[in-house]
Phi, psi and omega in degrees: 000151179213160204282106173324147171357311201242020163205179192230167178247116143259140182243150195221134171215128192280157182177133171317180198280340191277358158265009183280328169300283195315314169321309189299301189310283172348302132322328191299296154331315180240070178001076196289155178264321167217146180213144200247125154261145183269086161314351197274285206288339176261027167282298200284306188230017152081005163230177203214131164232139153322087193240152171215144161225181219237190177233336165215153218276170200253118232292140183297324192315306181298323186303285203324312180304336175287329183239020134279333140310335165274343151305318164312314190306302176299353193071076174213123175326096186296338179308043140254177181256099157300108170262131200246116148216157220253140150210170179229131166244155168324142167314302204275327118022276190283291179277007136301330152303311159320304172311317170344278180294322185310110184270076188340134145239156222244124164215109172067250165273008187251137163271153162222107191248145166301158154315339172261350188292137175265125167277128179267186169284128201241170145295008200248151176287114166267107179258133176274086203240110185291131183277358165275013171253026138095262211263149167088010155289310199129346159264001177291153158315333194286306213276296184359283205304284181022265227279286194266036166247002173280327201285330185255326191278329192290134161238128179310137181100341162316143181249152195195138191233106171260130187279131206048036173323325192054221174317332178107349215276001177277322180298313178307355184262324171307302145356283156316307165306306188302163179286350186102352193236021178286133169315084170248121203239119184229114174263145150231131170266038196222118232278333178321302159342286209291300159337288196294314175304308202301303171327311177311299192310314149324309190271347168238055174020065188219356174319302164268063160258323147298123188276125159242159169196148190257129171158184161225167194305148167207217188270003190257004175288145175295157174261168202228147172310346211186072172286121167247153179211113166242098206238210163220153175338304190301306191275316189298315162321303188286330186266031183286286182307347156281316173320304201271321169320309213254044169246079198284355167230293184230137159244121170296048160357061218194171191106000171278104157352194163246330180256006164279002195324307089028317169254354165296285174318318204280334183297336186288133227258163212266012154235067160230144221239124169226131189243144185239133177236181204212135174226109183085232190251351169273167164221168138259154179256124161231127169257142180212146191257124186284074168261000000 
C-alpha cells in the first residue's frame, strides 16, 4: 500500500537516549523523507522515541536490518527488540510537525533556517534548507563539524570541491562566503541528491555560483583550493589518498566515528598538518598543505 497525495507513512521505534542517533541513520538509510526525536517521552521515561516518515510504507524486515546495522555502527548492541510501529498521517499533519520543531541552528558564521522561518537581523550567513531532508540540514554533527572548518579555513577566492554533496548545503555555505568568481564544484553519485542540492542552491540564490554533477572523483578530477568530503569512513579510506592529491590547501574530512578515527588519521601521510575537532560521537579531520 503507499501513501495517498495528502498523507505519509510514519514509522516510530522507542529506544534508550544512545540509539536515537543510530535510529536517525538508520532511517536515514532507508531513505526516510524526514525524521523527529520525541524529548517529552525521554524527560518523563528515560526513553526517546524516533519517528521518520516515508511516501510508502516501508517493509519490517529491511527497517530491523537497518537498525541493527546502525547500531554496529554506532558501537552499540543490535540484540536488542527494536519494537517498530506504523501509522499513517495527514500531510498537513506532518508539516505542522515540522514546523513546530524546526529550529534555526546557529553554527559559527551560518544561521541555518526553514524556509518559512523569519530570521531577525542578523551579521551571520543565512542558508535556507527545507527540514525534511534529514542529514545535510545542520543538525547532524558530521554537517556541523563541516559548516564550522568552512567557516573558519575558506577564503574568498578559493576554488572548492564538495564531495557527497547531498542537500548541497557545504557548497552553499561556500558560495556564500565566495566572491562569485570561484570554481565550486558540489559532486554526488546519487544523481537525486545532485537535483535537491541544485534546488537548495537556487533558493538561497548561488545557484549559478555552483557546478553540479552526478558521479564520483576520480583521477581526471581537477584540484580545487579547498576540498569537504562528509562521507563515512568506508567510503572515505579507499578514495583518501586521491581525496588529499586533489586538495591543493585544505581537506575536510568528516562522517568519521570517534573510534575510526585512528585508522583515518594513520592514512595521512605524516608531513601534512592535521586537527581533529569532535562533535557527539563523530569527528572531522582537517588537513592542511603549504601550497
Amino acid at each position: 500500500m503507499t501513501a495517498s497525495a495528502a498523507s505519509w507513512f510514519a514509522v516510530s521505534v522507542t529506544v534508550t537516549p544512545e540509539y536515537t542517533e543510530a535510529a536517525e541513520f538508520a532511517f536515514n538509510e532507508l531513505d526516510s523523507l524526514g525524521s523527529e526525536v520525541d524529548l517529552l517521552t525521554k524527560t518523563h521515561s528515560g526513553l526517546c522515541t524516533v519517528t521518520a516518515y516515508f511516501t510508502a510504507r516501508p517493509d519490517d524486515e529491511a527497517i530491523t536490518f537497518h537498525l541493527q546495522t546502525a547500531a554496529e555502527i554506532y558501537g552499540l548492541s543490535p540484540d536488542i527488540d527494536f519494537v517498530v510501529r506504523h501509522s499513517e498521517v495527514n500531510e498537513q499533519d506532518w508539516l505542522a510537525e515540522w514546523k513546530k520543531y524546526w529550529k534555526p541552528s546557529v553554527l559559527g558564521r551560518f544561521v541555518i533556517a526553514a524556509p518559512w522561518y523569519v530570521i531577525d537581523e542578523t551579521d551571520k550567513i543565512v542558508i535556507r534548507i527545507e527540514p525534511n531532508m534529514a542529514f545535510g540540514t545542520g543538525t547532524h554533527e558530521t554537517t556541523q563539524l563541516c559548516l564550522e572548518a568552512i567557516g573558519t579555513h575558506y577564503r574568498p577566492g578559493q576554488s572548492f570541491l564538495d564531495v557527497g554533496t547531498g542537500t548541497g548545503i557545504l557548497a552553499i555555505a561556500a558560495a556564500k562566503i565566495a566572491s562569485g568568481r570561484e570554481s565550486i564544484l558540489a559532486i554526488d553519485t546519487d544523481s537525486d541528491a545532485v537535483e535537491i542540492a541544485r534546488t537548495n542552491a537556487e533558493r538561497n540564490g548561488v545557484g549559478e555560483r555552483i557546478e553540479f554533477a552526478a558521479g564520483a572523483i576520480d583521477a581526471t578530477t581537477a584540484h580545487y583550493d579547498f576540498v569537504c568530503a562528509n562521507l563515512t569512513a568506508d567510503v572515505i579510506l579507499p578514495i583518501l589518498p586521491l581525496l588529499i592529491e586533489k586538495a591543493d590547501h585544505i581537506l575536510v574530512l568528516s562522517g568519521i566515528l570517534a573510534e575510526q578515527e585512528k585508522m583515518v588519521v594513520d592514512l595521512i601521510p605524516a608531513d601534512l598538518a592535521r586537527s581533529v575537532d569532535q562533535a557527539g560521537e563523530w569527528i572531522s579531520v582537517t588537513v592542511k598543505k603549504n601550497r
